[in-house]
C-alpha positions as CSV (number, residue, x, y, z in Angstrom):
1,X,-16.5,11.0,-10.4
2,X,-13.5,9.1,-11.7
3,X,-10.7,6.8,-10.0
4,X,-7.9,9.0,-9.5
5,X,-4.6,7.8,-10.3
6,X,-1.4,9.2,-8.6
7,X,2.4,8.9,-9.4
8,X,5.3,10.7,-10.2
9,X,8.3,10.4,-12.6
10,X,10.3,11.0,-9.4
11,X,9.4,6.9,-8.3
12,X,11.4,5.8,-11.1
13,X,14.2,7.7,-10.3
14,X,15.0,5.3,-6.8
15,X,17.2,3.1,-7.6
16,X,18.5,0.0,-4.8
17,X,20.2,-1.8,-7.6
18,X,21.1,-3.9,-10.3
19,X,18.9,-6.9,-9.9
20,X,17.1,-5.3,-6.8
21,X,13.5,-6.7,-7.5
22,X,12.0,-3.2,-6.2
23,X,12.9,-1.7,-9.1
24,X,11.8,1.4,-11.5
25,X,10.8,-1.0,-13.8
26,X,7.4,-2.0,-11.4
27,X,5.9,1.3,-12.7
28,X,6.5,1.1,-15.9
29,X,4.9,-1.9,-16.3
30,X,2.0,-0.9,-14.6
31,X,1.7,2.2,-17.0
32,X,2.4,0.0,-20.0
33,X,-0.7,-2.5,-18.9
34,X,-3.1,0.3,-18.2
35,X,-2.5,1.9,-21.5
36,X,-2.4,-1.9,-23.4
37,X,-5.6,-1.9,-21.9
38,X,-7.3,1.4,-22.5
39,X,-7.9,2.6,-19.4
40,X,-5.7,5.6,-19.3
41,X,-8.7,7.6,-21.3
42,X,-11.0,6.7,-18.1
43,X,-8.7,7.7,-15.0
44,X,-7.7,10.4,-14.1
45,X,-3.6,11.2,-13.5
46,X,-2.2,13.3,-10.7
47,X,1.5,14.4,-10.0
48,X,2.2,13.5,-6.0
49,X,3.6,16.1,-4.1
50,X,6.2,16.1,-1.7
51,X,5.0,15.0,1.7
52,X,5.9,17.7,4.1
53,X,7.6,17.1,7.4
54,X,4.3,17.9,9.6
55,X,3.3,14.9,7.0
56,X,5.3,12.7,8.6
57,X,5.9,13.3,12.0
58,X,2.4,12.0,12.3
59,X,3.7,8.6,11.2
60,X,7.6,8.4,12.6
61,X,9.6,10.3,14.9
62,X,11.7,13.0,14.0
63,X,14.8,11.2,14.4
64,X,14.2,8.5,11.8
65,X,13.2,11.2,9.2
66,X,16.0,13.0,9.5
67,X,18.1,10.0,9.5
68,X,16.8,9.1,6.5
69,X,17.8,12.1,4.7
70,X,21.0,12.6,6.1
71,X,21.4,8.7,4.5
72,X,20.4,9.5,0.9
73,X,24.1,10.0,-1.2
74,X,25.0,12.1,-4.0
75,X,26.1,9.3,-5.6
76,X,26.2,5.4,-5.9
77,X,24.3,3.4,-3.2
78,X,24.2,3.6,0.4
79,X,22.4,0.5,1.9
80,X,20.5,1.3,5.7
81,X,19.6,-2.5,6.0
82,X,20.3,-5.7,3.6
83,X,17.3,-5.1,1.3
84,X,16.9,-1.5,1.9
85,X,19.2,0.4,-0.2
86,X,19.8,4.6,-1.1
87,X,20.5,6.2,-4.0
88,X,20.6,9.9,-5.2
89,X,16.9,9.9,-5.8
90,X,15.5,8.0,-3.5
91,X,14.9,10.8,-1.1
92,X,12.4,12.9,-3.2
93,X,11.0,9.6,-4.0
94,X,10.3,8.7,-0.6
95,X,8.7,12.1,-0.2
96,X,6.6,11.6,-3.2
97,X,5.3,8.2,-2.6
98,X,4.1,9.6,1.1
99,X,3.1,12.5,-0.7
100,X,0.6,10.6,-3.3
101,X,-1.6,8.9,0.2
102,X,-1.9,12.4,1.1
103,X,-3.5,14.0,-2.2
104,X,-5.6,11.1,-2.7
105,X,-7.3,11.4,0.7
106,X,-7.5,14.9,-0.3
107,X,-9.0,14.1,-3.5
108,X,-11.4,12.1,-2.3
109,X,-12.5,13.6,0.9
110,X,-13.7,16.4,-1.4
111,X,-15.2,14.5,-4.1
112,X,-13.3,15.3,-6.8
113,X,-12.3,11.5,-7.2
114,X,-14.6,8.4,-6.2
115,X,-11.5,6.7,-4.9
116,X,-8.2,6.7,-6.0
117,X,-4.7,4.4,-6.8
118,X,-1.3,5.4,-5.9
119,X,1.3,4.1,-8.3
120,X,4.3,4.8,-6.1
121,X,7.8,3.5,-4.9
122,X,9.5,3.0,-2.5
123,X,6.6,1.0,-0.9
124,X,5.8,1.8,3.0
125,X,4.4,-1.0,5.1
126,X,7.6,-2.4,6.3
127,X,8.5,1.1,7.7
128,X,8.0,1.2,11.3
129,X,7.9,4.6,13.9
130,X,11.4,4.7,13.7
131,X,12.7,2.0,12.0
132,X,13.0,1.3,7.5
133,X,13.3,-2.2,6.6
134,X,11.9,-4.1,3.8
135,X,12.2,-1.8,0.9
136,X,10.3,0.8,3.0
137,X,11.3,4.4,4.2
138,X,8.1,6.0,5.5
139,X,4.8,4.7,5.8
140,X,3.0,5.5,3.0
141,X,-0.2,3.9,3.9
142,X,0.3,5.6,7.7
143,X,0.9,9.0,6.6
144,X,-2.3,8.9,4.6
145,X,-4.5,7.6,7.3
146,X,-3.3,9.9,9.9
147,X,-4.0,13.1,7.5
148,X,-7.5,11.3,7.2
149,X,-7.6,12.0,10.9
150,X,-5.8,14.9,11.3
151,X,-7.1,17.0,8.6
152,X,-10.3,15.3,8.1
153,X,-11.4,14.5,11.0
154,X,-12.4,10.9,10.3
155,X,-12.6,8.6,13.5
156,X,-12.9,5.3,11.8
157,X,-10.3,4.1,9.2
158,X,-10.1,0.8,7.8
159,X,-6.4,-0.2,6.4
160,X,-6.4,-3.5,4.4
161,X,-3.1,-5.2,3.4
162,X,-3.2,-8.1,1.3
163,X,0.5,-8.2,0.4
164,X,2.0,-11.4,0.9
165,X,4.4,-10.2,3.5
166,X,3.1,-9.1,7.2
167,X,2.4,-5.2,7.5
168,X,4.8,-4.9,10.7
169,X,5.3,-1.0,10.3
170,X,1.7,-0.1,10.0
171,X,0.6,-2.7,13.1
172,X,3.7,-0.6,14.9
173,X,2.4,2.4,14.3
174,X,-1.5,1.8,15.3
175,X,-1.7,-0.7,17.2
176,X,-4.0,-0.1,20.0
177,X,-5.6,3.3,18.3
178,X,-9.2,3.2,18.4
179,X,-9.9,5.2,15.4
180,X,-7.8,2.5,13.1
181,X,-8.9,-1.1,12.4
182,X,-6.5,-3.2,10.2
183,X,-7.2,-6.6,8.3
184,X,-4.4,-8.5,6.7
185,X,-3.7,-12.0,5.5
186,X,0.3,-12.5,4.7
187,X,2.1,-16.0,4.5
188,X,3.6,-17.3,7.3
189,X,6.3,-18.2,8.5
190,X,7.6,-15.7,6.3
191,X,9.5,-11.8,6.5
192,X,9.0,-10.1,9.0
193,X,8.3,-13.3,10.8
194,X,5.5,-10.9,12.8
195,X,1.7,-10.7,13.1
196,X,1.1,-13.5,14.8
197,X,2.5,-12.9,18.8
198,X,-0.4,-10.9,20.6
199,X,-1.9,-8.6,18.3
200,X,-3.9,-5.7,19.8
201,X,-7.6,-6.3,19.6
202,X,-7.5,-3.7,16.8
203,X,-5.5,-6.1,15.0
204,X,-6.9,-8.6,12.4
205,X,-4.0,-10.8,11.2
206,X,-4.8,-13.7,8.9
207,X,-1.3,-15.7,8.3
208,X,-1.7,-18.4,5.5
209,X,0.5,-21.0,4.6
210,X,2.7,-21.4,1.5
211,X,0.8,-22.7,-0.9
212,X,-2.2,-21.4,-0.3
213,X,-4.3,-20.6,-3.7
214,X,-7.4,-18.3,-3.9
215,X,-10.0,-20.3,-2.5
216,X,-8.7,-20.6,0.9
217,X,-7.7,-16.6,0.5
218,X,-11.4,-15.8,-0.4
219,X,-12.8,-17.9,2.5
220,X,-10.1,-15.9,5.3
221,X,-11.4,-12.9,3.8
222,X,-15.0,-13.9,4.1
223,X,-14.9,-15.3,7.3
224,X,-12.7,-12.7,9.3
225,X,-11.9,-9.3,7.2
226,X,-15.4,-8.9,6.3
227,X,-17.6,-9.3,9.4
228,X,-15.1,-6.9,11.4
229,X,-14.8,-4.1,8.5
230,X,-19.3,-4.3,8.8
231,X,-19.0,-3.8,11.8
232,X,-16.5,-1.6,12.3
233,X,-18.2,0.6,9.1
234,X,-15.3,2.4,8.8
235,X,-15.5,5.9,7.2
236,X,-12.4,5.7,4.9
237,X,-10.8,2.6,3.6
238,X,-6.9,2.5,2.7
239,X,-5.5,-0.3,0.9
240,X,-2.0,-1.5,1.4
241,X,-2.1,-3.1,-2.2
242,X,1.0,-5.6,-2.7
243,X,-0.1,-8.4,-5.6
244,X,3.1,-10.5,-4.1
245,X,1.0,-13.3,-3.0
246,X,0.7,-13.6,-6.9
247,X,2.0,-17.6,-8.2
248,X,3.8,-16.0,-10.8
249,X,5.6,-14.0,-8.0
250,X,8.5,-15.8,-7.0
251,X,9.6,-13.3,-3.7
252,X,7.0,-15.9,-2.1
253,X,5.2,-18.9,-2.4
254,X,1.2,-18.4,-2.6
255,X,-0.6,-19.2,-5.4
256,X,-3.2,-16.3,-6.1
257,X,-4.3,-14.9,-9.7
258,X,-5.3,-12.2,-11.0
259,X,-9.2,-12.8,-10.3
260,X,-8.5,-13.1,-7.0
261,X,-7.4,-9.4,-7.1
262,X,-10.2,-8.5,-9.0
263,X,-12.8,-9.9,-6.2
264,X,-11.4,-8.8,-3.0
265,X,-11.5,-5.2,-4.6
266,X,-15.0,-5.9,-5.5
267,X,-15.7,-6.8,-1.4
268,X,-14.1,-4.2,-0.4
269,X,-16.0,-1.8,-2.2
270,X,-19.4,-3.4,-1.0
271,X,-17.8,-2.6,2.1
272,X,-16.9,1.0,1.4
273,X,-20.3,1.6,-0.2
274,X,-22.4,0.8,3.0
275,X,-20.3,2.7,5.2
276,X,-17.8,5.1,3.8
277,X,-19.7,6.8,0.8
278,X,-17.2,4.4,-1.3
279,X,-14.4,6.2,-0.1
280,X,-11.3,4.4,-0.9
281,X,-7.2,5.0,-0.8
282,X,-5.7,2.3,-2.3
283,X,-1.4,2.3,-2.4
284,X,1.0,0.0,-4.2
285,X,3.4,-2.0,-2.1
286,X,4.7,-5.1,-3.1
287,X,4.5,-7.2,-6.5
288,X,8.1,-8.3,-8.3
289,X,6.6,-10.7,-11.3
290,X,6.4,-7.7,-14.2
291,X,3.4,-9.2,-15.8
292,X,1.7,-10.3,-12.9
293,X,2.2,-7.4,-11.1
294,X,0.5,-4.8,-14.0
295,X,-2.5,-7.4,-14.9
296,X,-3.3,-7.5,-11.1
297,X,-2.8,-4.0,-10.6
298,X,-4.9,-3.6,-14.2
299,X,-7.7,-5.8,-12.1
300,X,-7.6,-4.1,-9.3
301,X,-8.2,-0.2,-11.0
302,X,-10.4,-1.7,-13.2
303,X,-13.0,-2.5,-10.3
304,X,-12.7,0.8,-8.6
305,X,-13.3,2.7,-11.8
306,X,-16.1,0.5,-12.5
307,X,-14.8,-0.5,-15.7
């Protein structure tokens, strides 16, 4: 089985901007750096569909989603917070990034792909029950676990988030559910300014200070993600995949490389292999730095294809 890899030209076509760094740009140089590197001839590509609305009232309320499209313009931008802009295509973009999490649990519940990537904007972390902030609409990474339970049937999903910022709107959204553990390290203080005040026991927050390179990363991840996710043995694993926290990334302050990418990917598969039949979701978020963003990304894929 191959690594499927999902996106759409639809991403692209979201626009918050000029000199927004969430911009269409992010894919393409992902797509660049995976051809530059040869491993378009081992994945294999899949359009994302349009998440339906039974999709995502798993996720949010009805009220937000419907806000949310009665928000998108016909033309120019239309801003629903500071950072979190609207433009003509950011709707169908939305649907589409929501959509991807909920082929590629699809894809590899069946066993049509070992595990798979989502190259996909607008990211989804941020994105609360009812709330978008922070770049994010709907929760990609949410919609997709919750068809893992819904259609699947899974009772023990493990979401990961190593992006540099805290993943507010997927803690919102399961906090407290028994069938979900998360693990996360994000810098703090730091946006949101949140996972730190009384998680539920569910919750496995790791803030870092700024500054903090790979060494002390890899030791958080050792000491607290990995004995929880073993015993937890969770039967899916999702990945909220933002390569932020990179030094060349300068949305933030922490100092990880590309390696570092390369070996939580590599734990996290030991973790998905003893438990989860190496089942694994994995879902862009943030990254701003063009380079560093498609050599991580490049790193990361190139694990779970076992290239």
């Amino acid at each position: 089985m191959t690594t499927a890899f999902i996106t759409h030209r639809d991403c692209r076509q979201h626009d918050m901007g000029a000199h927004h760094p969430e911009c269409p740009d992010r894919l393409g140089a992902i797509n660049d750096r995976l051809i530059a590197a040869g491993l378009d001839h081992y994945l294999a590509f899949h359009d994302a569909p349009l998440a339906q609305m039974e999709h995502l009232l798993r996720a949010h309320s009805r009220s937000h989603i419907e806000l949310i499209e009665a928000s998108a313009p016909d033309h120019g931008i239309v801003h629903i917070d500071p950072d979190t802009a609207m433009s003509p295509g950011s709707w169908n973009a939305a649907l589409r990034s929501a959509g991807a999490g909920i082929l590629a649990t699809d894809l590899v519940m069946q066993g049509v792909a070992a595990n798979a990537f989502c190259a996909v904007r607008p990211p989804g972390h941020h994105a609360e029950r009812s709330r978008a902030m922070g770049f994010c609409f709907f929760n990609n990474i949410a919609v997709a676990a919750l068809h893992g339970i819904e259609a699947w049937g899974l009772s023990r999903i493990a979401i990961i988030d190593f992006d540099v910022h805290h993943g507010n709107g997927t803690e919102d959204i399961f906090s407290g559910n028994e069938k979900v553990m998360m693990v996360g390290t994000f810098q703090h203080p730091f946006y949101p300014y949140s996972g730190t005040e009384n998680p539920a026991s569910n919750m496995h927050n790791v803030p870092l200070p700024a500054g903090t390179r790979g060494d002390v990363f890899r030791q958080a991840v050792s000491d607290v993600w990995l004995p929880r996710l073993r015993e937890f043995a969770p039967e899916m694993i999702y990945i909220s995949a933002g390569f932020d926290a990179h030094y060349e990334d300068d949305m933030a302050s922490m100092g990880l490389v590309d390696s570092d990418y390369d070996w939580v990917t590599r734990e996290i598969k030991v973790v998905a292999a003893a438990s989860a039949q190496g089942r694994i979701v994995s879902m862009l978020e943030g990254g701003y730095a063009l380079s560093a963003l498609a050599r991580s990304v490049t790193a990361h894929i190139k694990v779970l294809a076992d290239l």
